[in-house]
N, C-alpha and C positions, 0 to 999 in steps of 0.2 A: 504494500500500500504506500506509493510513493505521492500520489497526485489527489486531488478531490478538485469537484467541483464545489465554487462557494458563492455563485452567482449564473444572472440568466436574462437573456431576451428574445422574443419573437415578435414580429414583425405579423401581420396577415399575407396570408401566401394568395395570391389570383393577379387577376387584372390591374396592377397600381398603376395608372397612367400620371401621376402625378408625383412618380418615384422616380428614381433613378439608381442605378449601381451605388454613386456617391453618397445620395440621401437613405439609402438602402442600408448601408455599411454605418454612417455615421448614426442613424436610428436605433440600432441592433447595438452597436458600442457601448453608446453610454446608458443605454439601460440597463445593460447589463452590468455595467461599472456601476450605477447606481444600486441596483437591485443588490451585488454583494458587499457597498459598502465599502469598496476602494475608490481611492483618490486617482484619479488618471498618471499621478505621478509617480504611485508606489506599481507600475504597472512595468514589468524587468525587461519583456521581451512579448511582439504582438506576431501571432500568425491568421491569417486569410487566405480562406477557400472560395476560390472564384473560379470557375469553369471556362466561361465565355467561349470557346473557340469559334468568334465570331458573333456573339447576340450583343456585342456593345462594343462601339468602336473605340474606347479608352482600356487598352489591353495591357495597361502596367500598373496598377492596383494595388500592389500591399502600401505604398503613401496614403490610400486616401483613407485611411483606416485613423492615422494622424488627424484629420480633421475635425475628430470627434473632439478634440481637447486639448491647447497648442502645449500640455505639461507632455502630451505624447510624443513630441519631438524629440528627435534624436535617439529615441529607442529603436531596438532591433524589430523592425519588420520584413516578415517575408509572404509569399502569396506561394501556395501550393497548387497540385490539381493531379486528381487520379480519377479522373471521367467521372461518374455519377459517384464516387465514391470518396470526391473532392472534398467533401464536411468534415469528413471520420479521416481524411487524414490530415485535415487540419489540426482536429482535436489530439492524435496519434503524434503531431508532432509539436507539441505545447505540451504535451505528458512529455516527452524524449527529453525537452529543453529542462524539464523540471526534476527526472531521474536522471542527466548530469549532470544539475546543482549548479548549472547555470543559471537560470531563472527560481524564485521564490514564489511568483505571481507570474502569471502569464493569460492574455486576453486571447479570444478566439472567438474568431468571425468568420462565418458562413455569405455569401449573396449568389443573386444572380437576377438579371432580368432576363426575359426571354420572349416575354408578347409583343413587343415593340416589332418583332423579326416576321416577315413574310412565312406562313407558314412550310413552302415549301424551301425556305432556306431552312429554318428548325431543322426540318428532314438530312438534311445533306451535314448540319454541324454536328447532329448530336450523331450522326455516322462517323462523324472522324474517331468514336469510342471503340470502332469497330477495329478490324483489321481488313484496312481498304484492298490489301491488294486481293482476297482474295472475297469480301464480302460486302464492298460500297452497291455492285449492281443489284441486290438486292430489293423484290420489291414493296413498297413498304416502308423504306426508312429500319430505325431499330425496329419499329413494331413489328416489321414483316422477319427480323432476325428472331426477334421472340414467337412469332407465327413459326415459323419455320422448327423452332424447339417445341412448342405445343403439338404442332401435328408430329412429328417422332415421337412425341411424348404416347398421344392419342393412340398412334400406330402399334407403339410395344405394349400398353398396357389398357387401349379402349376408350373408348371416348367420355372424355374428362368432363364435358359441357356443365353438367350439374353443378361439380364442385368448381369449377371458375367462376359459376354466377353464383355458387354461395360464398365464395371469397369476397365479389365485390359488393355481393349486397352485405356481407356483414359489417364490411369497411366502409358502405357508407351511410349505415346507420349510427357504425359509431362516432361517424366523424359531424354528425348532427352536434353535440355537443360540445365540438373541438371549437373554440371561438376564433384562432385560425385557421380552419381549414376554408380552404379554395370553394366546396363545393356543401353545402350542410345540408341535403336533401337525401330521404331515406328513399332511397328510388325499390327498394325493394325486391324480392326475387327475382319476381314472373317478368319484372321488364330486363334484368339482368340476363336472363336466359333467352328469353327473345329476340329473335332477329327482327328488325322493324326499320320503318325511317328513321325514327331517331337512335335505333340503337341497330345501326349496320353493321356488318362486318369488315373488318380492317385489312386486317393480313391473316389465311390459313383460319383456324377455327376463332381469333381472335376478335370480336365484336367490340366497339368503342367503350362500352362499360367494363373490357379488362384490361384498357389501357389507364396509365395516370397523366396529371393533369398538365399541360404546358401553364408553367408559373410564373410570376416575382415576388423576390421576398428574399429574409435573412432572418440569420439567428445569429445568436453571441452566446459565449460561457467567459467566464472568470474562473481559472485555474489556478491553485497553489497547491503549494506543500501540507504534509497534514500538518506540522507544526503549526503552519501559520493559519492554516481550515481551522482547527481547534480552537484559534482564539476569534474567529467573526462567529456569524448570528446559525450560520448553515453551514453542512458540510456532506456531498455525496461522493464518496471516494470509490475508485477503480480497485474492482477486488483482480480484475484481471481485463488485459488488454494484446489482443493479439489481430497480427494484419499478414495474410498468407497471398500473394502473387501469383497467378495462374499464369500458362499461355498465352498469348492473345488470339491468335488463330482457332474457329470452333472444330477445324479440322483435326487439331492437334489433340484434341480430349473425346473423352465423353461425354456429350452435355447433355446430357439428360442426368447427369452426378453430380454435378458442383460441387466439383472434388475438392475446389479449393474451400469454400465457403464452408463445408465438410469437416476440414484441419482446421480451419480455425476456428467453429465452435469445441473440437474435442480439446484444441489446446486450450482455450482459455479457461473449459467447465473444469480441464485439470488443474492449471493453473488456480484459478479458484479454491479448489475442492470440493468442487460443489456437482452435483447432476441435474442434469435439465428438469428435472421432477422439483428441485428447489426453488426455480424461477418463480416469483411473484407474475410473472406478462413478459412477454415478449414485443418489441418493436422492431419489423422486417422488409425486406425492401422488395417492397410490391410496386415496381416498375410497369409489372402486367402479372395478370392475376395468377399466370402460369410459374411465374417466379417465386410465387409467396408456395403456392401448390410443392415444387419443388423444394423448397426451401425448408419444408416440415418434415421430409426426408432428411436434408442434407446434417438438419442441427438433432437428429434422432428423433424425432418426436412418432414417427411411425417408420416400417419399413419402405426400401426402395418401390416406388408404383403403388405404397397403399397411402396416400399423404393425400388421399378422400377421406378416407376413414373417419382422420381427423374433425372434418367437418360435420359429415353423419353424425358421428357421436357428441358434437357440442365443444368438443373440446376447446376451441380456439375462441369463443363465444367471449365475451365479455363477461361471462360470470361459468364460463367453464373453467377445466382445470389447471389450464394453462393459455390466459388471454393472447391474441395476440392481433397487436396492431388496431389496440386502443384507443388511440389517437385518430382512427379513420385509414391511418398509412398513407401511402405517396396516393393512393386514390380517392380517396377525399381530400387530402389535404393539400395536393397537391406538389410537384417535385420542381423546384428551381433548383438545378443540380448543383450549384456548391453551396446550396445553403439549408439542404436534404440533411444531411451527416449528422451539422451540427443540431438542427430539429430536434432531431430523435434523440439526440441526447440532453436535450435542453425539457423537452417532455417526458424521457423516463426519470430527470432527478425531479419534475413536478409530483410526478407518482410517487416517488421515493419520499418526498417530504410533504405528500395530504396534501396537495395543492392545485392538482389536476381540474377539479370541479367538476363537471358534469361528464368531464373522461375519466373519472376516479375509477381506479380499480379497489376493489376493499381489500385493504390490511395487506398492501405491497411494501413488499420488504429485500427482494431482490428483484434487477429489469434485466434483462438482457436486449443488448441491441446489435444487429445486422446490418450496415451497409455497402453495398456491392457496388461494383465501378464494373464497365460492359457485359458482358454477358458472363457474371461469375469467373471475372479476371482478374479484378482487386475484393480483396474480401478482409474486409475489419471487423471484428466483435470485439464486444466492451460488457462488462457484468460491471453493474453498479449497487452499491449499499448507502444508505444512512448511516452515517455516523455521530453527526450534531444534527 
């Protein structure tokens, strides 16, 4: 236990036409610097997760993070990015700065806009997460990349339809309460599973309710040491933190495995000590609904091909045995890809410290969280506790 979280902000994730990357960043900042009660100037060292490749033509970014508070001058900032997994490793490397005793304190910020962009440009940037040379002509965009793993998926083990649209309708009833999420409408089963005008098909078995949302928005944490956690108001510290590197090419794997996402749940529930039967909720990266499908597999929650089950049986419900994706997930609430990461973990220590509201999970005591960068190529998890 080297790092805690001891502060937090979010932003509303959707349509902000009256935002910008800069007012994005600088809003997320200092609320967050507010919220745990540090001074801009006791702040050691600032990281920022910004994506962009291409939805914002000011593509050098970790300065504007400074202009949340000129005491942040002259501190170390740097701007990260590992595709949609750009958040978590922002966070991943403000824990690093703080377990070499370089930093005490260290801020972290998430953004991104993305509506601003023609949709058919979205399409072509968020493909550079891919591996162009052998997967940009795909059609589709990512969604036709995650079409494309759905029907393999469907092919080895039957068509999954059911449990995609109870994925999204579960995640977007929960995200009814989420008071950032992008999208707060219980659209419910029977239109999730329906093919219709408003709910067509995308890419392969994929209909537009198992895609998530094109966002803007940001999130912040304040990170310290636990010496120093232990002496502010709150403290939710990393019982474990682990980031496993896949392929990039999906020819190179098996994807229907997420081999990598796989290893680093098993390393960090070891790390921990802990078994996924201990997790208070889960928050996981539902890209598309086939992701989260797989991903109930990959962290053990059922065997390979049976990560239905899960849903039949309640399990991942909000007052099942194991919640997950509380918060709504990237589909209700929305995905600005580098400001995803940080999200989820700015909402599991809300969990962690009774402050969720109307996403409250009862009597959460451990989260676990998942975020992925393209197609299960970067993969971070993070287990969080309360400790103040």
């Amino acid at each position: 236990m080297t790092a805690c979280i001891v502060g937090w902000a979010h932003t509303p994730f959707g349509r902000l036409d009256t935002e910008t990357v800069e007012s994005l960043i600088v809003r997320a900042a200092n609320g967050a610097l507010a919220d745990a009660g540090i001074a801009p100037g006791d702040v050691d060292e600032i990281v920022l997760g910004h994506f962009n490749a291409g939805f914002s033509p000011q593509d050098f970014t970790a300065s504007l993070v400074l202009q949340a508070a000129p005491e942040l001058r002259f501190r170390r900032a740097t701007r990260v990015e590992n595709a949609c997994a750009t958040g978590s490793a922002a966070v991943h490397q403000g824990i690093n700065a703080i377990e070499a005793k370089r930093a005490r304190i260290v801020l972290v910020v998430g953004a991104e806009q993305m509506t601003t962009t023609p949709p058919a440009e979205i399409g072509r940037n968020l493909l550079k997460a891919s591996y162009v040379r052998e997967e940009a002509e795909i059609d589709g965009g990512f969604a036709g990349i995650f079409g494309q793993i759905a029907g393999k998926y469907f092919q080895k083990y039957g068509d999954q339809s059911d449990a995609l649209a109870a994925i999204a309708a579960k995640n977007h009833k929960n995200g009814v309460d989420n008071p950032y999420a992008q999208m707060r409408k219980d659209l419910g089963y029977d239109f999730c599973r329906t093919q219709s005008e408003k709910n067509p098909f995308v890419a392969g078995p994929l209909k537009r309710t198992d895609c998530s949302l094109v966002s803007d928005g940001a999130a912040a944490l304040v990170l310290a040491d636990v010496e120093t956690a232990l002496r502010l108001r709150k403290a939710v510290v990393f019982r474990a933190v682990e980031h496993v590197q896949d392929f990039l090419p999906m020819s190179k794997r098996d994807i229907l495995k997420f081999e990598g996402c796989a290893l680093a749940w098993k390393k960090a529930l070891a790390s921990a000590g802990l078994a996924l039967d201990d997790l208070s909720f889960v928050e996981t990266h539902d890209c598309f609904t086939i992701a989260e499908l797989i991903e109930y597999e990959a962290m053990g929650l059922t065997p390979e091909g049976q990560g239905a089950r899960a849903l039949a049986e309640g399990w991942t419900q909000k007052d099942g045995k194991l919640p997950v994706n509380p918060s709504g997930g990237l589909k209700a609430k929305g995905h600005p890809i580098g400001a995803t990461g940080v999200s989820m973990h700015v909402l599991a220590a809300m969990q962690l410290t009774d402050t969720a509201g109307g996403i409250q999970v009862g009597n959460a005591t451990l989260g676990g969280i998942f975020n992925m960068g393209g197609a299960a190529v970067a993969n971070y998890v993070s287990i969080l506790e309360r400790i103040k």
